[in-house]
C-alpha positions as CSV (number, residue, x, y, z in Angstrom):
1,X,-34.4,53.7,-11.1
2,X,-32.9,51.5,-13.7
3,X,-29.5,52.0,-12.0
4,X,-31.1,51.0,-8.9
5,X,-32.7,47.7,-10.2
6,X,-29.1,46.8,-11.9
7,X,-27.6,46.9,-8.4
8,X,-30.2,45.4,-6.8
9,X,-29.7,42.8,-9.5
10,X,-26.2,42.2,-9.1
11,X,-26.3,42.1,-6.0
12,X,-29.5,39.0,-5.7
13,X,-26.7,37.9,-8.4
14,X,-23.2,38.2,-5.8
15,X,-25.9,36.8,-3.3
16,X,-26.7,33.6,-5.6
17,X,-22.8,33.0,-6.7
18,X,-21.8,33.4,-3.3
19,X,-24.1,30.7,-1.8
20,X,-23.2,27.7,-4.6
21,X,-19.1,29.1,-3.5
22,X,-20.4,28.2,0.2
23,X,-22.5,25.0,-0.8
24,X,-19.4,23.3,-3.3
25,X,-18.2,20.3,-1.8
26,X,-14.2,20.4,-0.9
27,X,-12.5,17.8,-3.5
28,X,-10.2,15.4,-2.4
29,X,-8.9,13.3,-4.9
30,X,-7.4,9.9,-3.9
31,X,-5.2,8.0,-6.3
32,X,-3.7,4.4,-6.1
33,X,-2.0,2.0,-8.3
34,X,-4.2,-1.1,-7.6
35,X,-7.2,-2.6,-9.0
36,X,-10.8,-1.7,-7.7
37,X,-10.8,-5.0,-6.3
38,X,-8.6,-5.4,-4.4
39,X,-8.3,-5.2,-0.6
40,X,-6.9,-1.5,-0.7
41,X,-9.6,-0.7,-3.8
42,X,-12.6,-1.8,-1.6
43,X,-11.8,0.2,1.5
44,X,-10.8,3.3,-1.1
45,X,-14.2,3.1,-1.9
46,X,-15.7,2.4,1.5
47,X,-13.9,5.4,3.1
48,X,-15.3,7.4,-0.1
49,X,-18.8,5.8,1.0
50,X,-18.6,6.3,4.9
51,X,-16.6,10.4,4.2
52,X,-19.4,11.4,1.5
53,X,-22.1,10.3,4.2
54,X,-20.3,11.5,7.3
55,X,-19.8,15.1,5.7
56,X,-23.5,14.9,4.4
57,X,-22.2,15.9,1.1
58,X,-20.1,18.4,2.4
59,X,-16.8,16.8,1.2
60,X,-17.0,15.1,-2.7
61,X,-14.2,11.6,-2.5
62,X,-12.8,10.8,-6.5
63,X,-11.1,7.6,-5.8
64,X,-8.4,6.9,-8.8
65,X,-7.7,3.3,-9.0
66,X,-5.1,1.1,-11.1
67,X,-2.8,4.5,-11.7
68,X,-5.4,6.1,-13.8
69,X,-4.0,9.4,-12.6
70,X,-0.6,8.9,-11.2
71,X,2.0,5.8,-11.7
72,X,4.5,4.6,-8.4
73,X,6.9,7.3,-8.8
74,X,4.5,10.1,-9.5
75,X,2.2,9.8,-7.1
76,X,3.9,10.9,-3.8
77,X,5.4,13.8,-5.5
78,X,1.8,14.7,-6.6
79,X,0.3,14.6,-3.2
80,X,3.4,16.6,-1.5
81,X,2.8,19.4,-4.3
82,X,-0.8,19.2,-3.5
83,X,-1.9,18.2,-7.0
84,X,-4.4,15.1,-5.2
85,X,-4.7,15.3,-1.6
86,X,-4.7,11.6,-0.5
87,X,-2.7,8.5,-1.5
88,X,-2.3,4.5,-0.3
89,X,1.0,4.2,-1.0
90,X,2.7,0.4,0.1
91,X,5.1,0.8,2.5
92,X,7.9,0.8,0.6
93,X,8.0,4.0,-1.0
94,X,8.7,6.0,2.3
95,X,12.0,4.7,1.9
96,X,13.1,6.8,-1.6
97,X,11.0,9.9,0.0
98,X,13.3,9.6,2.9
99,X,11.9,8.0,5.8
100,X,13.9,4.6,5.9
101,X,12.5,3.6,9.0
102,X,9.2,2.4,6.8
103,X,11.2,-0.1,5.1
104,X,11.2,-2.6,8.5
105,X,8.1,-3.7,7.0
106,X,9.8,-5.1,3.9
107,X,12.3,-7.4,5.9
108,X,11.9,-10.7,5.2
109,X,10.1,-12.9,8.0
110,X,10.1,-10.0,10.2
111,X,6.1,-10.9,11.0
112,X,5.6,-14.4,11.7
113,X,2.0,-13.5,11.9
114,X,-1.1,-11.2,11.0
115,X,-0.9,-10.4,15.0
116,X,2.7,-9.5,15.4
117,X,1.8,-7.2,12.6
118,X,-1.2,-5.4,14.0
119,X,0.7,-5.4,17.4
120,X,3.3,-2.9,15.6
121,X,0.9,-1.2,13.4
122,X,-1.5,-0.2,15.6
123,X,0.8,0.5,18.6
124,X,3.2,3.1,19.9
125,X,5.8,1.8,17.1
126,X,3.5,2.8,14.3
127,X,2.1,5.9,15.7
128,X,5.9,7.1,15.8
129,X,6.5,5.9,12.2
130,X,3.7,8.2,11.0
131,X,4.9,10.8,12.9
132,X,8.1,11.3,11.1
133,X,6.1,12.0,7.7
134,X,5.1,15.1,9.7
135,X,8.4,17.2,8.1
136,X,7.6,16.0,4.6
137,X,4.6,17.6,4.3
138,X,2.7,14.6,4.8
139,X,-0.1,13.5,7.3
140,X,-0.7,9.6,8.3
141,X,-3.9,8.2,8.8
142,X,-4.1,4.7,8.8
143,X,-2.4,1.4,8.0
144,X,-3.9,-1.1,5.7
145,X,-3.1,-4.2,5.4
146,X,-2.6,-6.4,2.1
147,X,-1.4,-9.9,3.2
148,X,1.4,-11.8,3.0
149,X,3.7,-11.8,-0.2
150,X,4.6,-15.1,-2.4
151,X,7.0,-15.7,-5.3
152,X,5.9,-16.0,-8.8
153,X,7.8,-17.5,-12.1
154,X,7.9,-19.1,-14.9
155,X,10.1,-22.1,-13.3
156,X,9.5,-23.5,-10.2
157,X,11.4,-21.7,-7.0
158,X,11.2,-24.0,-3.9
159,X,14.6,-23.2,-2.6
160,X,17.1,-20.3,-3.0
161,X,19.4,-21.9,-5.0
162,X,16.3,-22.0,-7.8
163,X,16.4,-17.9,-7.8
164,X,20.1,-18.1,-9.0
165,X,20.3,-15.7,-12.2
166,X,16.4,-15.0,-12.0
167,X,15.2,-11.5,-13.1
168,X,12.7,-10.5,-10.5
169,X,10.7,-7.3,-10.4
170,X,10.6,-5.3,-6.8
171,X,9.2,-2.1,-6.0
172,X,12.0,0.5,-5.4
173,X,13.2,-0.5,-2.4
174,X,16.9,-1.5,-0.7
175,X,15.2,-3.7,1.0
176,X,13.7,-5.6,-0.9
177,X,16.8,-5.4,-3.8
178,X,18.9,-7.1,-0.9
179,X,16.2,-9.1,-0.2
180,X,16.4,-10.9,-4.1
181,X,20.0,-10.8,-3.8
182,X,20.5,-12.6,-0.9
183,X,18.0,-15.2,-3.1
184,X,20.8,-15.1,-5.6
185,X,18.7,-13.3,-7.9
186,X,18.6,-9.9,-10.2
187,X,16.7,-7.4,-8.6
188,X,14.6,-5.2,-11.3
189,X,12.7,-1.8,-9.9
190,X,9.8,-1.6,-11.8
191,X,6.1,0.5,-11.6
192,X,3.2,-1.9,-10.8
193,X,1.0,-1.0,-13.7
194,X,4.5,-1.7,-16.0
195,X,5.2,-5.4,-14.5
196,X,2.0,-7.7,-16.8
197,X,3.5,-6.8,-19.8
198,X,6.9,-7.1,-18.7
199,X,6.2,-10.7,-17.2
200,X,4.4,-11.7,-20.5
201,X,7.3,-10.3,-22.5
202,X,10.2,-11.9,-20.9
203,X,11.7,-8.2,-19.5
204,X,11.0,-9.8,-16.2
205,X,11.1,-13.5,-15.0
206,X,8.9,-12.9,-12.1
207,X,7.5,-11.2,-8.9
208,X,6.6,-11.1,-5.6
209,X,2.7,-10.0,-4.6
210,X,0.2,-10.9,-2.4
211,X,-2.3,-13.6,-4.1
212,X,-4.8,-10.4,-4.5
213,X,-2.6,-8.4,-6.8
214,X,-1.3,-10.9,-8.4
215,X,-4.5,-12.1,-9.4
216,X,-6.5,-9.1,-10.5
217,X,-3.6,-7.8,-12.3
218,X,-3.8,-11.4,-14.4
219,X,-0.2,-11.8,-13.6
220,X,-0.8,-15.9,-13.1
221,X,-1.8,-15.8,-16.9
222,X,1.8,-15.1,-17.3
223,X,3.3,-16.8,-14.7
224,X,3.4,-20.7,-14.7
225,X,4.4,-20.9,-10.9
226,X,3.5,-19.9,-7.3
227,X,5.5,-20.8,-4.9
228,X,3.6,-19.8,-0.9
229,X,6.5,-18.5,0.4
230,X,4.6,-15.5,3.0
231,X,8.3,-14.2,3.0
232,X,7.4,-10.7,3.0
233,X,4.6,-8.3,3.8
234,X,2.9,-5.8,1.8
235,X,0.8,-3.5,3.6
236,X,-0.2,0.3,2.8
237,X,-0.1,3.7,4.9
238,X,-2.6,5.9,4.1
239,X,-1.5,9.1,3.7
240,X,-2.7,12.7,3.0
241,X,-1.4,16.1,2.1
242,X,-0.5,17.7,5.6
243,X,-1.6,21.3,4.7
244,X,-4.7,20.7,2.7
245,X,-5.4,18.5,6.2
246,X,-4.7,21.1,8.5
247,X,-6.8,23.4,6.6
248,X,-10.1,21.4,7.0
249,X,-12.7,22.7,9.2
250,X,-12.0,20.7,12.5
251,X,-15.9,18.8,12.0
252,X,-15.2,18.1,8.7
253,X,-11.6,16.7,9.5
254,X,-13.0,14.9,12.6
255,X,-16.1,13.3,10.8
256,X,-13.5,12.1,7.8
257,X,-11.1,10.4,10.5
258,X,-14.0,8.6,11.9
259,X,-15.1,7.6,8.0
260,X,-11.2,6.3,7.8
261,X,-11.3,4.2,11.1
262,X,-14.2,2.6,9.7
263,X,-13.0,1.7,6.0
264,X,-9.7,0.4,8.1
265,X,-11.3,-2.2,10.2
266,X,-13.4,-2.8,6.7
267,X,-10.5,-3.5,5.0
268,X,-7.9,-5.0,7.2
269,X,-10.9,-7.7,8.0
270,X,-11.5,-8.7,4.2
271,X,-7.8,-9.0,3.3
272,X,-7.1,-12.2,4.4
273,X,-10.7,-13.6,2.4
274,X,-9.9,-11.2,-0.7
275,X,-5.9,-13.4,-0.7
276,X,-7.7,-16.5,-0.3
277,X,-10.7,-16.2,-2.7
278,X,-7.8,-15.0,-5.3
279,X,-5.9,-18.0,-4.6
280,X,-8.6,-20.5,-5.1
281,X,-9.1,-18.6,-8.6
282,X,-5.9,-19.2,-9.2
283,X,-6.1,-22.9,-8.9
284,X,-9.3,-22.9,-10.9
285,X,-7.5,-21.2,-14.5
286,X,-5.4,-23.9,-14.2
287,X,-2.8,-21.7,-15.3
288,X,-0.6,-21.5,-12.9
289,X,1.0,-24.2,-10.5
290,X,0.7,-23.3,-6.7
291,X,3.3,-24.8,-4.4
292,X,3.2,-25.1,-0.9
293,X,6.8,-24.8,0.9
294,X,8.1,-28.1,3.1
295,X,9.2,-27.1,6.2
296,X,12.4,-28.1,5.4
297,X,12.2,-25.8,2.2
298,X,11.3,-22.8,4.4
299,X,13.4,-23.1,6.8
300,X,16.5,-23.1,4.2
301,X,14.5,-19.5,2.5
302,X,14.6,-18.1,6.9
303,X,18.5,-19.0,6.5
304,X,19.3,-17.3,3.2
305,X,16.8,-14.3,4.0
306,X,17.9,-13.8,7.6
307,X,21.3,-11.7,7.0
308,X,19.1,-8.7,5.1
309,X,18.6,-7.5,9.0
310,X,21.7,-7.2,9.9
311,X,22.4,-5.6,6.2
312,X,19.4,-3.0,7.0
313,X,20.5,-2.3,10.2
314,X,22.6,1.1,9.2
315,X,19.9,2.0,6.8
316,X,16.6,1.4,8.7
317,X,18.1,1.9,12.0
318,X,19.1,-0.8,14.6
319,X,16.4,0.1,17.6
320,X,13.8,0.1,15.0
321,X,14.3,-3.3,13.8
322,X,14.9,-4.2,17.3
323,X,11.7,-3.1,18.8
324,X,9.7,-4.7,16.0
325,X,11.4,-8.4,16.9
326,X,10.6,-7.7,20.5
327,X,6.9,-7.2,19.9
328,X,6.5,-10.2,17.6
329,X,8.6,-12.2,20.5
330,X,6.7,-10.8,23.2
331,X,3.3,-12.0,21.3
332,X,5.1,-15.4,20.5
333,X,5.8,-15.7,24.6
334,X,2.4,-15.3,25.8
């Protein structure tokens, strides 16, 4: 009898265990480099929101802001090894991983608007960019958008002549190093969470970043100029380990796409207030001097910046670079 009762026991105990195995929420962790408030922060936290509700508790979202678990160069190692499942990487990192076509997106004045953007984004140009993370392990679900880049330093830079000799930080990408070069300045690769203290030291003489990273990173406390240059676009692709992905059950995976379309449009819609409200915060330290380009001005920065195409063209690919001009004339002709 007492043997009885023990198996009966362990098994009302297998019974128990195995249930909480059934009932524990599948973990994905999501890591980024940027502060909780900004743009890509807020819709971190709305797709953890929207997933957590969609799944009815079925999925558990840890979202990892300002590189409290991976830095730049970490993270997309981290996610192809499987180590966190989901990432916000900018655009510029598929690059280094590979996938060169992602570095159109850092030509200079390749976008001359939010709707030439969106028409490559969100059309059969993006869709075949995400596509070619397939090989790499690596599933794409969305773009995200982060605005419009502008120069920072401690000396005024209205024309390219003013970069001459200038350290300035970049993300690692060729792009973007011919980008300062063609400025006349010294390219510096740096990790975002590393560039405040560089700025304030004098490593660095300044930076380019959308007004909402440059502001809730305190970089304006250390840099005495802004110059709106809107040379450049930063924008992220979120991204997720392709075999914990594939491994989902299909509801799950469907319910957490329709969580991500959501937190997209969310978002892509509040970037353009998040840059603005940083920029009038800006103003308000009185720290930093903001400078709005002449047309003349910008017109000399298009002429100095408009040879990195033809530089990129081996790199990022010719037709690429092509097909992105032709949507942004074909929206400029209608």
């Amino acid at each position: 009898m007492k043997f009885k009762s023990l198996l009966l026991a362990l098994t009302a105990a297998a019974l128990v265990s195995g249930n909480a195995l059934a009932q524990a929420p599948i973990i994905i962790k999501f890591s980024h480099v940027v502060a909780g408030d900004t743009p890509k922060g807020k819709a971190a936290e709305r797709f953890k929101e929207l997933g957590e509700k969609a799944t009815k508790g079925r999925v558990k979202i840890e979202v990892y802001p300002n590189s409290t678990l991976y830095k730049d160069k970490e993270e997309m190692e981290a996610l192809q090894l499987g180590a966190v499942q989901m990432l916000a990487p900018s655009l510029a990192k598929f690059g280094p991983l590979g996938v060169k076509e992602f570095e159109v997106f850092d030509l200079p004045y390749i976008f001359p608007s939010k709707a030439a953007l969106y028409r490559v984004t969100e059309g059969p140009v993006g869709k075949s960019l995400m596509k070619k993370l397939e090989p790499k392990g690596i599933t794409g679900l969305a773009f995200w958008d982060n605005g419009f880049k502008d120069m920072s330093a401690n000396k005024p830079l209205h024309v390219p002549a003013d970069f001459k000799g200038m350290k300035m930080r970049i993300q690692s990408s060729k792009v973007l190093d011919a980008q300062m070069r063609a400025l006349g300045a010294n390219p510096q690769v740096m990790a975002f969470s590393e560039v405040y203290q560089a700025l304030q030291t004098g490593v660095v003489d300044g930076t380019e970043n959308p007004p909402s990273n440059l502001y809730t990173q305190k970089m304006h406390e250390v840099q005495k100029h802004l110059t709106m240059s809107e040379h450049g676009y930063l924008g992220y692709a979120v991204i997720v380990n392709k075999k914990f992905w594939d491994g989902l059950p299909a509801d799950i995976r469907g319910q957490l796409e329709g969580a991500m379309k959501d937190a997209t449009k969310y978002g892509n819609a509040i970037a353009q207030q998040e840059n603005d409200k940083a920029i009038a915060e800006v103003k308000k330290s009185g720290k930093t001097t903001i400078y709005n380009l002449t047309d003349k001005e910008k017109a000399e920065w298009r002429k100095a910046l408009q040879p990195v195409q033809k530089q990129m063209e081996d790199r990022i690919g010719k037709d690429i670079i092509a097909e992105v001009n032709k949507e942004a004339a074909a929206l400029d002709g209608k």
